[in-house]
C-alpha positions as CSV (number, residue, x, y, z in Angstrom):
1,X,24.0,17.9,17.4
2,X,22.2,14.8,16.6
3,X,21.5,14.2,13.0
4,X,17.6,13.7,12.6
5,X,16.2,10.0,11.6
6,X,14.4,9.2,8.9
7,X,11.0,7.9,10.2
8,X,10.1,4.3,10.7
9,X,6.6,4.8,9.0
10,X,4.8,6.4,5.9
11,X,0.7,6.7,6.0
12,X,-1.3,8.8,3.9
13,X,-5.1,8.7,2.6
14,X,-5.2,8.1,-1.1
15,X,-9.1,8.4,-2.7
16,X,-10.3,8.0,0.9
17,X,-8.3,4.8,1.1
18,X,-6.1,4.8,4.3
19,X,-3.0,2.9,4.0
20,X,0.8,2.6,5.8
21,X,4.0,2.1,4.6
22,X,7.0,0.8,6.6
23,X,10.9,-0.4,5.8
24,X,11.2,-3.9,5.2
25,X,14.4,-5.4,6.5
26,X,15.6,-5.6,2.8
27,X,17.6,-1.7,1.7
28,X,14.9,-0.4,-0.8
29,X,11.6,-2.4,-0.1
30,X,8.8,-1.2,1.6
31,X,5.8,-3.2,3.4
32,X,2.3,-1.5,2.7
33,X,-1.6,-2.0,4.2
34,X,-4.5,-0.7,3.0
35,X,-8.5,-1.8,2.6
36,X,-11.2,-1.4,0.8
37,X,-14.2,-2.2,2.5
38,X,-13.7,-5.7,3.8
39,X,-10.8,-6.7,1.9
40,X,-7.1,-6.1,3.3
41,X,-4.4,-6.1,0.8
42,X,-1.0,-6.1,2.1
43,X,2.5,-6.9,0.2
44,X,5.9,-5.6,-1.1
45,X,7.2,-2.5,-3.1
46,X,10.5,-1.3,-4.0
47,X,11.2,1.9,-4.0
48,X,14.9,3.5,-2.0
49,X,12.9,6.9,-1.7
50,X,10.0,6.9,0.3
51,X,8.0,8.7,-2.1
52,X,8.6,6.4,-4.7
53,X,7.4,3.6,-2.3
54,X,4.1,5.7,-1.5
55,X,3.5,6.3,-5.9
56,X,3.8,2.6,-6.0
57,X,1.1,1.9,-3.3
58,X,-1.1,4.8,-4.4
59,X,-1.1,2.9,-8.1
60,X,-2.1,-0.4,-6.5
61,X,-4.7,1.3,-4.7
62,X,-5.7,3.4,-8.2
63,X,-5.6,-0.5,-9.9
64,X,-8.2,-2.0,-7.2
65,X,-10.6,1.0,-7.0
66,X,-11.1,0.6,-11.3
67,X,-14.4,-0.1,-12.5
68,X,-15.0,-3.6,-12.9
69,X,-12.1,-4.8,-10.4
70,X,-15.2,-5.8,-7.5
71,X,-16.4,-8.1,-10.1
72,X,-13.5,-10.2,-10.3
73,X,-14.0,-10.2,-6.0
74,X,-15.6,-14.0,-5.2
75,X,-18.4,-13.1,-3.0
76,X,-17.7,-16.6,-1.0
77,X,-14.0,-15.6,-0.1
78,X,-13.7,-12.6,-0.6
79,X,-10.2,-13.3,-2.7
80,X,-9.4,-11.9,-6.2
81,X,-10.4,-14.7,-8.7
């Protein structure tokens, strides 16, 4: 019998917020998505468990949805200032 595979991606809604999570080529590191609104934030978390790599994400998420975080959003790029 076969032994099962782990699954090539992790996605989840976190505050309404839908993001994905997949391997990175690197053991441990993760590659997530997610937006809010018009913005797209992508990058890199480490985490060798999968739910550790999700945590990670959902506090990046928790970090841009704080008060006062849209402020620091220039309207003219749309980048973090």
């Amino acid at each position: 019998m076969a032994r099962p595979t782990k699954p090539e991606a992790n996605a989840g809604i976190h505050r309404g917020i839908h993001y994905t999570l997949k391997p990175n080529a690197a053991p441990g590191y993760w590659r997530y998505r997610y937006a809010i609104g018009d913005r797209v934030r992508s990058g890199r978390v480490q985490g060798r468990l999968p739910l550790l790599a999700i945590r990670h994400v959902q506090m990046r998420i928790d970090h841009d949805l704080r008060p006062g975080r849209q402020a620091e959003i220039n309207p003219s790029t749309g980048q973090l200032s």
